[in-house]
C-alpha positions as CSV (number, residue, x, y, z in Angstrom):
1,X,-73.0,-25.1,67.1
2,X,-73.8,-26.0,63.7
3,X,-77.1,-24.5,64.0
4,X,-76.0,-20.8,65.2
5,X,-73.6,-20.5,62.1
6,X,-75.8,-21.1,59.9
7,X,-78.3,-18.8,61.1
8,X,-74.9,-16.2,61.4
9,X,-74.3,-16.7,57.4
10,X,-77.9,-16.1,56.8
11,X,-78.0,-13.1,58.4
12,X,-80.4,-14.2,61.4
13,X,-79.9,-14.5,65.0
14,X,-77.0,-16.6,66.1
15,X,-78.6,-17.8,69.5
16,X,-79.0,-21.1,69.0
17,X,-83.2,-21.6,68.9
18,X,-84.1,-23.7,72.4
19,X,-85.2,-26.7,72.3
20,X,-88.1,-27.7,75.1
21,X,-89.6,-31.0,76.2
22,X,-93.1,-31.1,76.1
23,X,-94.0,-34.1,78.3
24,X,-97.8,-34.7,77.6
25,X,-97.6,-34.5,74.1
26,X,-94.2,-36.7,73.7
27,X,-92.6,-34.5,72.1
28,X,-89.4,-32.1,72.1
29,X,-90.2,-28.9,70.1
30,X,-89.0,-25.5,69.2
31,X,-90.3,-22.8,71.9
32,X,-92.8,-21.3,69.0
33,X,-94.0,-25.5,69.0
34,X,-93.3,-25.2,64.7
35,X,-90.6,-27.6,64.4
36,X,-91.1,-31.0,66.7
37,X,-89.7,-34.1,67.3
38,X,-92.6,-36.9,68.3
39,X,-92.1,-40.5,69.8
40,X,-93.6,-42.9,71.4
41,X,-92.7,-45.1,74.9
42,X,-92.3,-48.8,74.3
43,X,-91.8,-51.6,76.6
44,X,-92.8,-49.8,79.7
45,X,-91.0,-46.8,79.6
46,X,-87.1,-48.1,78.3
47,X,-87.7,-47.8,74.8
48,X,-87.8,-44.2,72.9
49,X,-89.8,-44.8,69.4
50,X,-88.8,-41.3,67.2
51,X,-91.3,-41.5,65.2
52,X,-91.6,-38.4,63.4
53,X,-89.7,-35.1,63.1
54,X,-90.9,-32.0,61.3
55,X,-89.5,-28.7,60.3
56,X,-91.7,-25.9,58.3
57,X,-89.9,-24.9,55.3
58,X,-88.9,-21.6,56.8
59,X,-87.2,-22.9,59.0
60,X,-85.0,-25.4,56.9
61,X,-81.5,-25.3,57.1
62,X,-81.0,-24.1,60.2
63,X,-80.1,-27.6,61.6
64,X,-83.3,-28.0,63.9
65,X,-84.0,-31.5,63.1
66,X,-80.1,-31.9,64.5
67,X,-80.9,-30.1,67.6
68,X,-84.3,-31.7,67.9
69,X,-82.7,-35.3,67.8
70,X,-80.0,-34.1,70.3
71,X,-82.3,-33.0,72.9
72,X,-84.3,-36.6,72.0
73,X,-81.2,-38.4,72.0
74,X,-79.4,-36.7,75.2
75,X,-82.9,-37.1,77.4
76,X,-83.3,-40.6,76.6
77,X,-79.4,-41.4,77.7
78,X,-80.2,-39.5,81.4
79,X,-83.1,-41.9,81.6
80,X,-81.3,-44.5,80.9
81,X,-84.0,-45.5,78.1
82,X,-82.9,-47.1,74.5
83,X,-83.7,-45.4,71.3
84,X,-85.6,-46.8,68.1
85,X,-85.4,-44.5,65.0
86,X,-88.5,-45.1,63.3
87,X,-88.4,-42.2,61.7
88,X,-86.9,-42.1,58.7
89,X,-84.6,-39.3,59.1
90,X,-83.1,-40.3,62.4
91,X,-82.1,-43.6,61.3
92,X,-79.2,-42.3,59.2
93,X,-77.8,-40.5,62.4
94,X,-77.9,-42.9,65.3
95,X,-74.9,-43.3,65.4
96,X,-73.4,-40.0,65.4
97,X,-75.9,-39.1,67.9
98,X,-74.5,-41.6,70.2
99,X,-70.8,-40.8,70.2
């Protein structure tokens, strides 16, 4: 995974960092809850708004936001729910996200 060799050329950890969903917040975040991804249900459930994503900045480069998205992206297919990338940097990756 992207993620795990960067962390390798770093010098940290090469487990790729786990991603959890936290249901009553709407959000999918890192297990220390630091780096997020937030959205919002529309139309009743079959629409997932990602409205915001956030990584602190020592945390950058490690490709988070990627796995973030994935975990977003791969939860809302098994639901069968649609996905609107409000935020701004989701919208550039859609696509690649859904191949």
């Amino acid at each position: 995974m992207e993620a795990a060799a960067a962390a390798g050329r770093r010098g940290w950890a090469a487990e790729t960092p786990k991603i959890v969903w936290n249901q009553s917040q709407q959000r999918f975040e890192t297990e220390d809850r630091k780096a997020y991804l937030e959205y919002v249900l529309r139309d009743g459930g079959q629409v997932m708004d990602i409205i915001h994503t956030f990584v602190p900045p020592s945390k950058r480069g490690l490709g988070l936001a990627s796995l973030l998205c994935s975990a977003a992206f791969d939860h809302a297919k098994s639901h069968s729910m649609s996905v609107m990338p409000t935020c701004s940097y989701v919208s550039p990756y859609v696509s690649s996200f859904l191949d």
